[in-house]
C-alpha positions as CSV (number, residue, x, y, z in Angstrom):
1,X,-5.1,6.8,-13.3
2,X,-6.4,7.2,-9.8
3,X,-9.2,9.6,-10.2
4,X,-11.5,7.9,-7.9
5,X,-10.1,6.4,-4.5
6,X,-11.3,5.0,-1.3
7,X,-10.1,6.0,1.7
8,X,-11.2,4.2,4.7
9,X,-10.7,5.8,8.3
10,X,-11.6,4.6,12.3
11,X,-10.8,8.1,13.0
12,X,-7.5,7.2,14.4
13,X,-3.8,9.2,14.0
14,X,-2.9,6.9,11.6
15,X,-6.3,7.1,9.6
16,X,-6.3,11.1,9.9
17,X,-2.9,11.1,8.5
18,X,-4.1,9.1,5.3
19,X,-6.1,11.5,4.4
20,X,-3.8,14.5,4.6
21,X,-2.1,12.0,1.9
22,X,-4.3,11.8,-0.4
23,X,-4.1,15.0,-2.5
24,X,-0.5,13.9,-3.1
25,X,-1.9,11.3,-5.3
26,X,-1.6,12.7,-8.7
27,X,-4.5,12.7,-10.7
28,X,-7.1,12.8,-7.5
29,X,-10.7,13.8,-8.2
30,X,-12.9,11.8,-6.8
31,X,-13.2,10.7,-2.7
32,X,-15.0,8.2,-1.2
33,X,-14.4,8.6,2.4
34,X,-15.7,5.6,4.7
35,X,-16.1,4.3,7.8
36,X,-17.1,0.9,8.7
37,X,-19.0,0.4,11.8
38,X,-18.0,-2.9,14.0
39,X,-20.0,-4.2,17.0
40,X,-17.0,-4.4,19.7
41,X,-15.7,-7.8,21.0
42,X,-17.1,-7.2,25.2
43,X,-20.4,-5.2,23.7
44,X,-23.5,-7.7,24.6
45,X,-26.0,-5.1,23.3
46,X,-25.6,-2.8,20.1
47,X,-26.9,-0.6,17.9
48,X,-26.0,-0.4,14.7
49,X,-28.4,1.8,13.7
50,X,-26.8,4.3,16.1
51,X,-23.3,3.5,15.7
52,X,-23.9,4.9,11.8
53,X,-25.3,7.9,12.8
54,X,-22.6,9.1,14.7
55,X,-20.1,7.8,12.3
56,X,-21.9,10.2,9.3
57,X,-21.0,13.3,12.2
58,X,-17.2,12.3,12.3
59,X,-17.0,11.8,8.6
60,X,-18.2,15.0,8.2
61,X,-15.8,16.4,10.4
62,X,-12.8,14.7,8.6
63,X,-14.3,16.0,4.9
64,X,-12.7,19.2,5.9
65,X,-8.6,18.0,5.9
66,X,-9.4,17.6,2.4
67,X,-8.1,20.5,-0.5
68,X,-10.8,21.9,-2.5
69,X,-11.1,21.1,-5.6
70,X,-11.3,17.3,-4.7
71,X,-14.9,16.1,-5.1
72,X,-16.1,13.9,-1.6
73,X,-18.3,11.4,-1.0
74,X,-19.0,10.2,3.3
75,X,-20.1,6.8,3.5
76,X,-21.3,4.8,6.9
77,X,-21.7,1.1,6.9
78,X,-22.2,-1.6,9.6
79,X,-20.2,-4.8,9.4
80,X,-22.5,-6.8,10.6
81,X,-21.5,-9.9,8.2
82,X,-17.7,-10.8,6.6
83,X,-15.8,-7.9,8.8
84,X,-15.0,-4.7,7.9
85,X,-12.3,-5.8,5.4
86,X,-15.1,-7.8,3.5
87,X,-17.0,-4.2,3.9
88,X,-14.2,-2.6,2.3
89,X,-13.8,-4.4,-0.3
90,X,-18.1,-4.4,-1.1
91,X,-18.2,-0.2,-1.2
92,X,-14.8,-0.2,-2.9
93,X,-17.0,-2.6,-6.0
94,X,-19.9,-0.4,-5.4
95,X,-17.9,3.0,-6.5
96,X,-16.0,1.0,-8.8
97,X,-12.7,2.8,-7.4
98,X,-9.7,2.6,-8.4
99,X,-7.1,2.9,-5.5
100,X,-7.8,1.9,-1.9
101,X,-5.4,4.2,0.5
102,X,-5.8,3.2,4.2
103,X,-3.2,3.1,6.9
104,X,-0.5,-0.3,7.7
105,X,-2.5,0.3,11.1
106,X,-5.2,2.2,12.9
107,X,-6.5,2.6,16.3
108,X,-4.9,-0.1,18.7
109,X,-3.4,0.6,22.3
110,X,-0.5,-1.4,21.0
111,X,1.1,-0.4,17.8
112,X,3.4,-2.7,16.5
113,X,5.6,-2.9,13.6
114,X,3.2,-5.4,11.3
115,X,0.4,-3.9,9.6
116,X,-3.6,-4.4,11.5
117,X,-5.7,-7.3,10.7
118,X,-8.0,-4.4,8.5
119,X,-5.6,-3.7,6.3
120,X,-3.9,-7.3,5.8
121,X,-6.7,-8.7,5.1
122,X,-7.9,-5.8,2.1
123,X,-3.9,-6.7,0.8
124,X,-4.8,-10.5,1.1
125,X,-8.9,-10.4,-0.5
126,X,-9.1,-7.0,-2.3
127,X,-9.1,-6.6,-6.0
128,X,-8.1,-2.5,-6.4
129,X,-4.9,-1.4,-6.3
130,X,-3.7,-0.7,-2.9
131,X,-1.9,2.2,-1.1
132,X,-0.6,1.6,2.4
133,X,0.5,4.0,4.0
134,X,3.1,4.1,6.8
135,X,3.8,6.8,9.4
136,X,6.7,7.4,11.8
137,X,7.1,8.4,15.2
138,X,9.2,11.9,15.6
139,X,12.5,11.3,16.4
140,X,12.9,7.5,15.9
141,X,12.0,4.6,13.8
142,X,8.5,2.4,13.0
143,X,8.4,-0.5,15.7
144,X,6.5,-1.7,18.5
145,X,5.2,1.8,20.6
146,X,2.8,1.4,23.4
147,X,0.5,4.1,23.9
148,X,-0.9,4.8,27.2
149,X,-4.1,7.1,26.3
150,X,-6.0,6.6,23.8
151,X,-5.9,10.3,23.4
152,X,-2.4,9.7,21.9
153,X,-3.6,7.6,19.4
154,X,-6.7,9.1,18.8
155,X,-5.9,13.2,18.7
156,X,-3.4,15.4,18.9
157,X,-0.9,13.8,21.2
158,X,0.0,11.3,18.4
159,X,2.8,13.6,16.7
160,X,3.4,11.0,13.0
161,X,6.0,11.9,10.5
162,X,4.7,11.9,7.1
163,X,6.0,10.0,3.8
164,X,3.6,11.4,2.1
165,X,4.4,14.9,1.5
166,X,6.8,13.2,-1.6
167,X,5.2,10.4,-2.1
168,X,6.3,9.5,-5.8
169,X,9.5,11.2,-5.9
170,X,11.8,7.7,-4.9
171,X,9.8,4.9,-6.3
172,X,11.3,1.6,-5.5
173,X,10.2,-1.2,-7.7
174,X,11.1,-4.8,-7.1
175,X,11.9,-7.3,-10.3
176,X,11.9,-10.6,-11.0
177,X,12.2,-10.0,-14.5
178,X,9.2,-11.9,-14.6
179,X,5.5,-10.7,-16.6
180,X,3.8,-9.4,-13.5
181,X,6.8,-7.2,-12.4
182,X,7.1,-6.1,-15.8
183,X,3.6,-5.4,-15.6
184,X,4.2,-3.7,-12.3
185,X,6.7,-1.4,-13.6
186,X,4.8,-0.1,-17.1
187,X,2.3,1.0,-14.3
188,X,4.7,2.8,-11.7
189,X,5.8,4.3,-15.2
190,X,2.5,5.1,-16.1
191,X,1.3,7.8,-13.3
192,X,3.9,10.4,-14.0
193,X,5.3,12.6,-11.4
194,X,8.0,10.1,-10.7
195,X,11.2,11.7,-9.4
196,X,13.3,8.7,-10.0
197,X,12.6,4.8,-9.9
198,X,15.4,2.4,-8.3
199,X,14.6,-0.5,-10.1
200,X,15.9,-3.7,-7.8
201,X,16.7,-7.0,-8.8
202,X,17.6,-9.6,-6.0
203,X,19.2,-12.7,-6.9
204,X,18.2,-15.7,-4.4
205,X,19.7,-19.2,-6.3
206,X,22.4,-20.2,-7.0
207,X,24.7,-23.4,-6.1
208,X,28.2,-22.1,-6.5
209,X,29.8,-18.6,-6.6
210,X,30.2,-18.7,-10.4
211,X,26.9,-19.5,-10.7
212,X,25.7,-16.8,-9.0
213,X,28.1,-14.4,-10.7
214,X,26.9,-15.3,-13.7
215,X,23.3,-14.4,-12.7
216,X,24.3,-11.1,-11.3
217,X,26.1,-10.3,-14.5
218,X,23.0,-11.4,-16.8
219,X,20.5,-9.4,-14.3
220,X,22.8,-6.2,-14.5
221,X,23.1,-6.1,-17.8
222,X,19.2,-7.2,-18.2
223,X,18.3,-4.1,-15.5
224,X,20.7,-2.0,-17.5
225,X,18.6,-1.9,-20.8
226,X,15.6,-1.8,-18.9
227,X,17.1,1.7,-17.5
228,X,18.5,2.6,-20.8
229,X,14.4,2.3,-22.4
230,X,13.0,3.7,-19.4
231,X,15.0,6.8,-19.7
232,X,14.6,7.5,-23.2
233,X,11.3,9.1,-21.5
234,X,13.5,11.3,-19.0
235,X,12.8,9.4,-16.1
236,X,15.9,8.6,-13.8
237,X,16.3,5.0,-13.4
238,X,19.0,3.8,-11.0
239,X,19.8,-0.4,-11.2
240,X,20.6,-2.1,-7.9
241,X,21.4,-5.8,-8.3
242,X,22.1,-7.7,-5.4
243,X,22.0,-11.0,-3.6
244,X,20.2,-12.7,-1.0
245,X,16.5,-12.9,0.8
246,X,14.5,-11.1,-1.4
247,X,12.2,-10.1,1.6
248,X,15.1,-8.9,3.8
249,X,16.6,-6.8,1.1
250,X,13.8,-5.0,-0.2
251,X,13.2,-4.0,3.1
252,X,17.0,-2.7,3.6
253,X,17.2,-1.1,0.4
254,X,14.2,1.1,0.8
255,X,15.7,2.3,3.5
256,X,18.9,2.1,2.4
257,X,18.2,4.5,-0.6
258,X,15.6,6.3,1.9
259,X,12.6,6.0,-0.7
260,X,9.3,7.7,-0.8
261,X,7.3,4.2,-1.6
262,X,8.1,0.8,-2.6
263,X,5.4,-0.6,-5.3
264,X,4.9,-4.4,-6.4
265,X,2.6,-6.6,-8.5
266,X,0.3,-8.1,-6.1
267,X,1.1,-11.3,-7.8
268,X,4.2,-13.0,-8.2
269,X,4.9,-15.3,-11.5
270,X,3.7,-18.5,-9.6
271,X,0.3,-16.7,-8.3
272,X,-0.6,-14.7,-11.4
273,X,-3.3,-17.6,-12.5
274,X,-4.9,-17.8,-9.1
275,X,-5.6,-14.2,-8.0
276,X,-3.9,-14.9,-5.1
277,X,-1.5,-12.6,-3.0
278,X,2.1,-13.3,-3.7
279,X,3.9,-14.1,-0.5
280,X,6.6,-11.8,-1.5
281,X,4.6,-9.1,-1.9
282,X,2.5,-9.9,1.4
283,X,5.3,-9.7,3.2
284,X,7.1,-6.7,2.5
285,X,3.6,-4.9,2.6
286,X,3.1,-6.7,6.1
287,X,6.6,-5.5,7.1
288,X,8.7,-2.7,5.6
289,X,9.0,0.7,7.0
290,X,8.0,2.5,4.3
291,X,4.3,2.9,2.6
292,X,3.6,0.6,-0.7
293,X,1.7,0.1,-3.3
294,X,0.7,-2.7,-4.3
295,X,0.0,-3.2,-8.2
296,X,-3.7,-5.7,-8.4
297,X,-3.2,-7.8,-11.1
298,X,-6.3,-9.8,-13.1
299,X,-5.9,-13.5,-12.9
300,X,-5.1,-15.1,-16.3
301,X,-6.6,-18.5,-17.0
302,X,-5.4,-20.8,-19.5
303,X,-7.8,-21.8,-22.3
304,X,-8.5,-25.6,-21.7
305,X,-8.7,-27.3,-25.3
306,X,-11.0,-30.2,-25.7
């Protein structure tokens, strides 16, 4: 299912982590590891040409943190048009991957809690199924950390705890009920190595108490038999319905059930035809604590009749 990924890296903590990651993706054969090569914001003259050439080195260095066995591929590009999301996106279409794995952040002085411009704008404009990947500091929390040396950042004084080392074992999976979060959880179902999937359904309307009752009763039971057919295949499925901001508790209940990953449909029922980025989606991705992975849907177009 992901035999091919992309995994792009600024040579940061964050991005070194990442790769450590990546042979906890089951299925893993092929590696396209790149680096994207931007002219900085104060720099009045630059070289490209350079800049690549030095990047190559590093990317050689880095091919090393990966387990044998995995088959690697260096690439060194300069974004000198669209950014280095857009560059992404172009060698991601080039080696017709299949999964993008990058870090929520990468190298920044100030590390806050939202992910980088890089990688919200690959969730936003990319078409391959998306891991993001978050990282910890020891002995507290993801928030807003400000780092005095870029040596902290950059080497070994950045000291990250790691999702990754079970990274499918608690799979938490969102659900509207509607066909992209179906569609979302067929694939979740799809990689194997699951541990167990907490399947969440988060009711949002309602006018009245009875009202919303009466949706909590008809999304439990609807959750129910989607547990009951999913574990006819052994896999452990534990419903969660709930009510209120479906943002807010998505968040809260991956860390409330301490899960490994949260994974979503890129799209939500009212962005399916466009392509688009649900906003659900964008921001939990943006915002939770914990890495996810974010299930690219094709657009569907309705056949006009003449």
């Amino acid at each position: 299912m992901f035999e091919k990924v992309l995994v792009p890296t600024d040579f940061s903590a964050y991005a070194h982590k990442v790769l450590e990651c990546v042979e906890n993706i089951p299925g893993v054969k092929d590696v396209v590891l790149l680096n994207v090569v931007a002219r900085p914001t104060l720099t009045r003259f630059w070289d490209p040409v350079v800049e690549v050439k030095e990047a190559e080195k590093k990317l050689a260095e880095e091919v090393k943190h990966l387990k044998a066995g995995v088959n690697v591929k260096t690439k060194a590009v300069s974004a000198i048009e669209g950014g280095i999301a857009n560059a992404i996106q172009m060698i991601a279409s080039e080696e017709n991957v299949s999964l993008v794995v990058m870090g929520a952040r990468g190298l920044s002085l100030i590390q806050s809690a939202l992910m980088g411009s890089v990688s919200r704008n690959v969730l936003r404009f990319g078409d391959r199924h998306l891991l993001i990947m978050r990282f910890k500091a020891f002995g507290g929390t993801e928030g807003l950390q400000f780092f005095t040396e870029p040596r902290s950042i950059r080497g070994e004084g950045a000291r990250l705890e790691e999702f990754c080392a079970d990274l499918f074992s608690k799979v938490l999976v969102p659900t509207d009920f509607s066909q992209p979060a179906e569609a979302a959880l067929s694939f979740v179902k799809g990689i194997g190595n699951i541990g167990e999937v907490v399947l969440l359904h988060v009711v949002s309307k309602g006018e009245s108490k009875e009202e919303i009752d009466a949706m909590v009763e008809d999304a439990t039971k609807k959750l129910n038999d989607i547990a009951k057919d999913l574990g006819k295949d052994g896999l452990k499925i534990t419903p969660k319905v709930v009510v209120g901001s479906p943002v807010e508790l998505i968040r809260s209940m991956a860390d409330e059930e301490d899960v490994s990953l949260i994974a979503m449909s890129s799209a939500g029922k009212d962005t399916l035809r466009t392509g688009r980025i649900g906003s659900r989606t964008y921001d939990v991705a943006n915002s939770a604590k914990r890495p996810i992975l974010v299930v690219r849907l094709k657009p569907v177009f309705e056949a006009k009749i003449a």
